[in-house]
C-alpha positions as CSV (number, residue, x, y, z in Angstrom):
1,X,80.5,87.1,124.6
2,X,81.0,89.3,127.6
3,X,83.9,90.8,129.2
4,X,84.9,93.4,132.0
5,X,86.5,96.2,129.8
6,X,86.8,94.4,126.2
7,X,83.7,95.7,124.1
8,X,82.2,93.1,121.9
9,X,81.1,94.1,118.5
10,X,77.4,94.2,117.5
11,X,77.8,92.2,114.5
12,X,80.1,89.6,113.0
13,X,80.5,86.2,113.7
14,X,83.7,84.1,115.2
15,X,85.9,82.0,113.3
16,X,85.9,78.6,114.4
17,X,88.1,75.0,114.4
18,X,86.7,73.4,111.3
19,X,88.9,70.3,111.6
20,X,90.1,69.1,115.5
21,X,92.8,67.2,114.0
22,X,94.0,69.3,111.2
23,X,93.6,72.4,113.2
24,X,91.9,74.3,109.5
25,X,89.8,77.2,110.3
26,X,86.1,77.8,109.3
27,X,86.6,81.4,108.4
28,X,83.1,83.9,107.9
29,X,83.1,86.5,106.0
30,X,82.5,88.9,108.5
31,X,85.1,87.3,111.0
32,X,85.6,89.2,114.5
33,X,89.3,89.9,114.9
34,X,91.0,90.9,118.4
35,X,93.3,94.0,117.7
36,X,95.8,94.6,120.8
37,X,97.8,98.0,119.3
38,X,100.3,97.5,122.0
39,X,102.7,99.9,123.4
40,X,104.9,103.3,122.2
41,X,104.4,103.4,118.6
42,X,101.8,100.5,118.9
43,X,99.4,103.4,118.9
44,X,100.5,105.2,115.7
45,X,101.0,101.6,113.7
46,X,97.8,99.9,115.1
47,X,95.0,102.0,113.8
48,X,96.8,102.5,110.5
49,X,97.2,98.6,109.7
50,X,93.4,98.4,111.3
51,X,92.1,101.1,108.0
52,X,94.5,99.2,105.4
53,X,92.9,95.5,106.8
54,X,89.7,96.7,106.4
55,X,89.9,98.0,103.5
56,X,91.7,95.1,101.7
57,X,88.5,93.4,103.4
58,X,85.9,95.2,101.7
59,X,87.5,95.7,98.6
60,X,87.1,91.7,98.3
61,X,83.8,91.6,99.3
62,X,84.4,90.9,103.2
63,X,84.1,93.0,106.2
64,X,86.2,92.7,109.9
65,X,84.5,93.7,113.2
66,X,87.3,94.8,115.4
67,X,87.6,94.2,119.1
68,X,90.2,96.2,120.8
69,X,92.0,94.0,123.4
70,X,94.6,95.4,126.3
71,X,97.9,94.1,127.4
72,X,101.1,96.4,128.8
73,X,100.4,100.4,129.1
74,X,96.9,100.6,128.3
75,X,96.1,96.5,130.2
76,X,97.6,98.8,133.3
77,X,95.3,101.5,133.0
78,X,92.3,99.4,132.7
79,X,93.0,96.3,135.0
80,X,95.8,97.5,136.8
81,X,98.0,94.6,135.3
82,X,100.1,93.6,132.3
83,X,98.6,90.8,131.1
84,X,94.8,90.5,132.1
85,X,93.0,87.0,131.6
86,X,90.7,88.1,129.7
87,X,92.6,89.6,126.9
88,X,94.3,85.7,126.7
89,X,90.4,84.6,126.8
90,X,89.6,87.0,123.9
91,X,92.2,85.9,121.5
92,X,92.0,82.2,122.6
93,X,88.1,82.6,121.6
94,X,88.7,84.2,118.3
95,X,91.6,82.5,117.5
96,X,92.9,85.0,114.9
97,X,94.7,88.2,116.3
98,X,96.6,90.8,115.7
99,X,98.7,93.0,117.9
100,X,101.6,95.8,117.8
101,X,104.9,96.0,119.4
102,X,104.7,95.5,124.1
103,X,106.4,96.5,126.3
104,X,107.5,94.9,128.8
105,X,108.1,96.8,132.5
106,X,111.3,96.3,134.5
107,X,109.7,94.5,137.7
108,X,106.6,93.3,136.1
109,X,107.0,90.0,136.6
110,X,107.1,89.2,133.0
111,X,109.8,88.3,131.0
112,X,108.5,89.3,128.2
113,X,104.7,90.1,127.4
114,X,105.2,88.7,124.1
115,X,106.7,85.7,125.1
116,X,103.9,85.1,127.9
117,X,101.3,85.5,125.6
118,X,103.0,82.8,123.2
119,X,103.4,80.1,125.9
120,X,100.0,80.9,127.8
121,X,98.5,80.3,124.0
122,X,100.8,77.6,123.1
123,X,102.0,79.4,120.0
124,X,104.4,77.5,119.2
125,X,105.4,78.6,115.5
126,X,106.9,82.0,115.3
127,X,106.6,82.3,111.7
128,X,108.7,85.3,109.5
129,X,108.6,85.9,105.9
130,X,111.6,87.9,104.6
131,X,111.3,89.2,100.9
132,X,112.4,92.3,99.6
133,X,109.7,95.0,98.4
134,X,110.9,97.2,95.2
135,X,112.0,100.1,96.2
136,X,113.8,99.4,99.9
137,X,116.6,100.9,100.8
138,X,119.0,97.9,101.8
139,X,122.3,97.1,103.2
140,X,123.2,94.5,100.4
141,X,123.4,95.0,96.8
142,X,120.8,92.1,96.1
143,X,118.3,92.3,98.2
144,X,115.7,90.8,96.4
145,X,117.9,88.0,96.3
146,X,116.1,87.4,99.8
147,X,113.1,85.3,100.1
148,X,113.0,83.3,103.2
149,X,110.9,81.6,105.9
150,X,112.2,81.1,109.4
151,X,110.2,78.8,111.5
152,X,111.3,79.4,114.9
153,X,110.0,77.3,117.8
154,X,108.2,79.7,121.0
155,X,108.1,77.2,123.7
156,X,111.5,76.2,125.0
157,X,114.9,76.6,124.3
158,X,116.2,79.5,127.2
159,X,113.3,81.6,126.3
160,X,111.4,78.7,128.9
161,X,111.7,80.8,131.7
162,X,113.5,78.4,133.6
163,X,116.8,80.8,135.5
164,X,118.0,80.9,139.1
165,X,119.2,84.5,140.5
166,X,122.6,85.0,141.8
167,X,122.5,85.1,145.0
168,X,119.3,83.2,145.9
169,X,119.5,80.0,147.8
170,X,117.5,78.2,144.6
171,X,120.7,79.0,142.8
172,X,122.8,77.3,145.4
173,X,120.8,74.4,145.3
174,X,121.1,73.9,141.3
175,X,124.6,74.1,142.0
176,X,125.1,72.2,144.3
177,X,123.3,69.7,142.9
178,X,125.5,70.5,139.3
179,X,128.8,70.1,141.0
180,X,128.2,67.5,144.3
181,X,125.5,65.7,142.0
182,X,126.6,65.6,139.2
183,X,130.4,66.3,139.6
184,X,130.8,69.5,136.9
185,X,133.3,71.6,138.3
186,X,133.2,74.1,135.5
187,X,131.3,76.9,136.7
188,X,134.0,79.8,138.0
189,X,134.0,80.8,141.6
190,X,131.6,83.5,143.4
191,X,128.3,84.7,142.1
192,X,126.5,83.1,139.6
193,X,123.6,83.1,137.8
194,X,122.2,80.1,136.2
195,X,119.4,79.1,133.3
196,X,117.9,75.6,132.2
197,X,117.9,74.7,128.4
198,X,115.3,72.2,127.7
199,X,114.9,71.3,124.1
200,X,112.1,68.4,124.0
201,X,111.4,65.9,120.6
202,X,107.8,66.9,121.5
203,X,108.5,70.8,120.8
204,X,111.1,69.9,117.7
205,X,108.9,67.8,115.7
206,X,105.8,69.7,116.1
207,X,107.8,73.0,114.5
208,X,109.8,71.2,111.6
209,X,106.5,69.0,110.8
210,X,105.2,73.1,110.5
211,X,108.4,73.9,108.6
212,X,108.1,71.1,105.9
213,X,104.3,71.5,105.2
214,X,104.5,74.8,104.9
215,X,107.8,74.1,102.1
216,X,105.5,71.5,100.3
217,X,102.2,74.0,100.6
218,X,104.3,76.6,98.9
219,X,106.5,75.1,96.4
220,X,109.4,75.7,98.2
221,X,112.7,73.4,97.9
222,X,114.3,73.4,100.9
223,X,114.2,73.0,104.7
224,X,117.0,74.0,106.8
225,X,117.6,72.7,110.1
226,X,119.9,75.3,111.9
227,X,121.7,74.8,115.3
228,X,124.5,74.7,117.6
229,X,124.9,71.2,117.9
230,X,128.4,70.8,116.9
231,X,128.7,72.1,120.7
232,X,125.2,71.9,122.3
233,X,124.9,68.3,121.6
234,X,122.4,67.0,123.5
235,X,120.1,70.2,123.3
236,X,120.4,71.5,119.6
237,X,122.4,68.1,118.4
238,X,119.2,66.8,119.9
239,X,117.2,69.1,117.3
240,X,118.9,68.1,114.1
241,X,118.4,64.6,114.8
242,X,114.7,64.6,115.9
243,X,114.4,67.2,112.9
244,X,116.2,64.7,110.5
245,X,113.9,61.6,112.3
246,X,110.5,63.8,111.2
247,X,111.3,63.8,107.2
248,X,112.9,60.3,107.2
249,X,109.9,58.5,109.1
250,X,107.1,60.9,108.0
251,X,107.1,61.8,104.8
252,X,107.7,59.6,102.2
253,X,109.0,60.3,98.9
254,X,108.2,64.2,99.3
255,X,111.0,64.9,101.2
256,X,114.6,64.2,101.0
257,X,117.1,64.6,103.3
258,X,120.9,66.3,101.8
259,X,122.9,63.1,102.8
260,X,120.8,60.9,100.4
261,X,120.4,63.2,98.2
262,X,124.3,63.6,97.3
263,X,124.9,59.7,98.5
264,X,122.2,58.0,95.7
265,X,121.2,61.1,93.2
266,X,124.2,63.1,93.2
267,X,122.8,66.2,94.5
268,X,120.1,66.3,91.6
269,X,116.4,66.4,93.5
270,X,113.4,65.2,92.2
271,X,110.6,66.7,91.1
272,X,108.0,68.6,93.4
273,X,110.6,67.0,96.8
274,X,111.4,69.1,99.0
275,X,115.4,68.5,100.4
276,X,115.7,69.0,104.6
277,X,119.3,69.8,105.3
278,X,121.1,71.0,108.6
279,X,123.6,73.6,108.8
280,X,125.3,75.0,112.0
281,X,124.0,78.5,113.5
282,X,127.1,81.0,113.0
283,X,127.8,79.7,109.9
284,X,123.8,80.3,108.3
285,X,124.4,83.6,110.0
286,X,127.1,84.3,107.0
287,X,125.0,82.3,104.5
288,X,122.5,84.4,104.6
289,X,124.8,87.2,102.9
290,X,126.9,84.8,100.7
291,X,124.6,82.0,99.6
292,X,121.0,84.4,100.5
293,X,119.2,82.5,97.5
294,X,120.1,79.3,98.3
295,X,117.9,79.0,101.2
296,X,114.2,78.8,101.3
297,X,112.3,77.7,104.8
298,X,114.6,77.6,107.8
299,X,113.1,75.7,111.5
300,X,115.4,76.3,114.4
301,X,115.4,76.8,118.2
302,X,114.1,79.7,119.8
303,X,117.1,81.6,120.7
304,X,118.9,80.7,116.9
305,X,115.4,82.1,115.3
306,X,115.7,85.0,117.2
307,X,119.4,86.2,115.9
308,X,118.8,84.9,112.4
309,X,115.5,86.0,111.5
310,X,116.4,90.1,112.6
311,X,119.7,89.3,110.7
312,X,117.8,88.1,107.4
313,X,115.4,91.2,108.5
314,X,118.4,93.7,108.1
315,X,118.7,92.6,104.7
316,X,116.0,93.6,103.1
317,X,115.6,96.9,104.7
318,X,115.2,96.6,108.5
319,X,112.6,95.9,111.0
320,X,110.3,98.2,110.0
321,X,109.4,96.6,107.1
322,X,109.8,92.8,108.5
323,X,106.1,90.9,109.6
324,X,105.8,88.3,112.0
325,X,103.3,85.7,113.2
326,X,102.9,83.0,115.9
327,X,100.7,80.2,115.2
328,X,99.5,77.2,116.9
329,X,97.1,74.5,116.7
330,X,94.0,76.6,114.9
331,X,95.2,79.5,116.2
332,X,97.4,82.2,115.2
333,X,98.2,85.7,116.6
334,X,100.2,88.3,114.2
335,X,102.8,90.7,115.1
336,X,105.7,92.7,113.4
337,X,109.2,91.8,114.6
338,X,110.3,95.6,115.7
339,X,109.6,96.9,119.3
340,X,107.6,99.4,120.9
341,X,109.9,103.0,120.2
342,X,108.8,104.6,122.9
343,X,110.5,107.8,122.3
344,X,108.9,108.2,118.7
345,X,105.4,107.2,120.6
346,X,102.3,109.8,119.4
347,X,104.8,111.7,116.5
348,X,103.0,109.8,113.4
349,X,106.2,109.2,111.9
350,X,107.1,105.5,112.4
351,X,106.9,103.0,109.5
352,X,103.8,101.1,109.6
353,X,104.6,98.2,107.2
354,X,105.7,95.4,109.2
355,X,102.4,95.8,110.9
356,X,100.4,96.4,108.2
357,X,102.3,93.3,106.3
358,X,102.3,91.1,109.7
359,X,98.0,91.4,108.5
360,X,99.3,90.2,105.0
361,X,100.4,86.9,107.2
362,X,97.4,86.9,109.0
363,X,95.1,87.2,105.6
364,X,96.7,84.2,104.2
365,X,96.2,82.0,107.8
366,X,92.3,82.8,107.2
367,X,92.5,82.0,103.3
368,X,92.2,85.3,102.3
369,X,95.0,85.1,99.5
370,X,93.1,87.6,97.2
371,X,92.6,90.5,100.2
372,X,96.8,89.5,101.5
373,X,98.0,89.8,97.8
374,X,95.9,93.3,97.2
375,X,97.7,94.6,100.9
376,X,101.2,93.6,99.9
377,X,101.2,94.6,96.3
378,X,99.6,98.4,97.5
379,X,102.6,98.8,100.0
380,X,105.2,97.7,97.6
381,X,103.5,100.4,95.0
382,X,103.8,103.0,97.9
383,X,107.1,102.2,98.6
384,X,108.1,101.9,94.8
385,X,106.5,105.6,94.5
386,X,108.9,106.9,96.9
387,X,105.9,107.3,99.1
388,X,107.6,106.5,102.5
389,X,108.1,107.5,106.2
390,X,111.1,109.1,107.5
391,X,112.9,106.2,108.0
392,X,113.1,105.2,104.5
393,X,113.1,108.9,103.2
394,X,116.6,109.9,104.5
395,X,117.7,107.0,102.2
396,X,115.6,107.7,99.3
397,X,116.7,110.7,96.7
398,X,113.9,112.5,95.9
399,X,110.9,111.1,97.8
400,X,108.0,112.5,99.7
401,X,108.2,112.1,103.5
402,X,104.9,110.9,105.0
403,X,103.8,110.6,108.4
404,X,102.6,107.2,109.6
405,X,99.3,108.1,109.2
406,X,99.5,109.6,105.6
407,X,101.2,106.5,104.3
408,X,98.6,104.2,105.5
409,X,95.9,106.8,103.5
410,X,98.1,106.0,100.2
411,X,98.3,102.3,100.8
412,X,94.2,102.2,101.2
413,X,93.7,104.8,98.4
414,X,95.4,102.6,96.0
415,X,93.4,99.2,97.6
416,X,90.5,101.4,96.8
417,X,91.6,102.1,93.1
């Protein structure tokens, strides 16, 4: 291995595909991870999950070799860009990552860094967890009533990238073409601004075929298919029913779709099936609160899993606490859900769970279920001990306020114990 500014570890060895089709993982024991810490806060969070990784690690008998990777602030200072090519090379080579919260400049050219890095890595699973850890301070009275998966596809959707700028004369050609072409006279007079929303059965099934193994891996009942195609008929309509063709046509007896289910059992599932059902976006967006344990595995379009998975991230105590991962074919690269917090940047005060917990879904992608379980179980028992950062101590009676750092030295002193 050699890069320009990334420094390879000595040791360690790279995990690698195992199966081309299936996409499994051989996994060393002594796998070399990229770590990008990412911007703001990035830098408090990222060396704290870093010492709680490694020591879940060793206390199961394994050992990471970290390899810092750039993108944003510290990718500027080094390359003079945002997004150097060989930080994509890095992670595409090692195919496990994990990275903290970017920042993406006004003017940069980016969208979004985090969004780049998913589509030049074809991530296309953004995958959150949301349970409730004892102890949380929550907006709901049940919180541990939460224990949901949202599968939310990367790729398209109007995250594609595809938008015309007011003003521009690519703008007045799409709309010309929308109004003389195509003879749609809906869009109002003057300036306008105008984005492309391409949903394709290519990107659906790929993400619910994700959804549904990962709800028959995990002994989970449900798959819900949530959209907006009650309006959006031919985008998210289009999503439901390519989502609805994957479980009929692919799956045999272990799935079940809700319409049979009520039409020839009435509503009483079978053993070990799992039951794919669709509901409509605004609507799951209130089901979360009144019907929370209902649900078990949601798949949805980009811009849906973006709204509902910070939503069902609320509930359970915020984005601080809520982990993230985007995964591909043999490839995955793990990040919280919160941003970057500039202003708290360099304080060691901000939370560092969902980062630290974002490496509990990381743990589990290599099959390290024993040093993921040990990770989780030792921030709950922080947590639970009223050990907590400032975020969670102005909600907690009686607890001890930790910086960011001290609270990742109690999470790995009780690994360690």
């Amino acid at each position: 291995m050699s890069y320009e500014h990334i420094e390879a570890p000595d040791g360690g060895a790279k995990i690698t595909l195992a199966d081309e089709e299936t996409g499994e993982l051989d996994v060393p024991e002594n796998p070399i991870i990229p770590i990008l810490y990412g911007d703001g806060t990035g830098e408090d969070v990222g060396p704290v999950a870093q010492d709680v990784l490694s020591a879940a690690a060793e206390a199961t008998g394994r050992d990471i070799e970290w390899m810092r990777v750039y993108a944003g602030e510290t990718a500027r200072e080094k390359y003079d860009e945002n997004l150097p090519d060989e930080t994509v090379q890095a992670i595409r080579d090692h195919r496990v990552a994990i990275k903290g919260p970017l920042t993406t400049p006004v003017g940069a050219g980016f969208r979004s860094l985090n969004v780049a890095l998913r589509q030049t890595l074809d991530l296309y699973a953004n995958v959150r967890p949301t349970y409730h850890l004892e102890g949380v301070p929550s907006p709901v009275s049940k919180p541990e009533e939460m224990d949901m998966v949202t599968f939310r596809e990367n790729t398209e959707d109007v995250y594609s990238g595809i938008e015309f700028e007011e003003g521009t004369d690519e703008v007045a050609r799409v709309r010309e073409f929308i109004e003389d072409e195509m003879g749609y006279d809906s869009i109002h007079e003057g300036p306008v601004g105008i984005g492309i929303k391409p949903i394709t059965e290519f990107g659906t099934k790929r993400l619910v075929r994700e959804a549904i193994d990962y709800a028959l891996e995990n002994d989970r009942d449900s798959v819900t298919l949530v959209h907006k195609g009650n309006i959006m008929k031919f985008t998210e309509g289009q999503f439901r029913d390519w989502g609805y063709e994957v479980a009929e046509e692919e799956y045999g007896d272990e799935v079940i779709t809700e319409d049979t289910l009520w039409e020839e059992r009435d509503g009483e599932a079978p053993e070990d099936t799992v039951v794919v059902n669709d509901r409509i976006a605004d609507n799951m967006l209130q089901q979360l609160l009144t019907r929370t344990d209902e649900y078990d595995v949601l798949a949805m379009p980009n811009l849906n899993g973006d709204y509902l998975s910070d939503a069902a991230g609320a509930q359970i105590g915020g984005l601080g606490i809520a982990p993230g991962g985007n995964f591909g074919h043999g490839r995955m690269l793990a990040e919280p859900v919160h941003g970057s917090a500039p202003k708290y940047a360099g304080q060691d005060k901000v939370n560092p769970s969902a980062l630290i917990l974002s490496g509990v879904l990381m743990f589990e992608y290599m099959g390290w279920d024993d040093a993921a379980e040990l990770v989780r179980d030792a921030v709950e028992e922080t947590i639970a001990a009223k050990e907590v950062t400032y975020d969670f101590h102005r909600q907690i009676e009686g607890g001890e306020k930790l910086g960011t750092s001290e609270f990742g030295q109690r999470v790995v002193d009780r690994i360690q114990n």
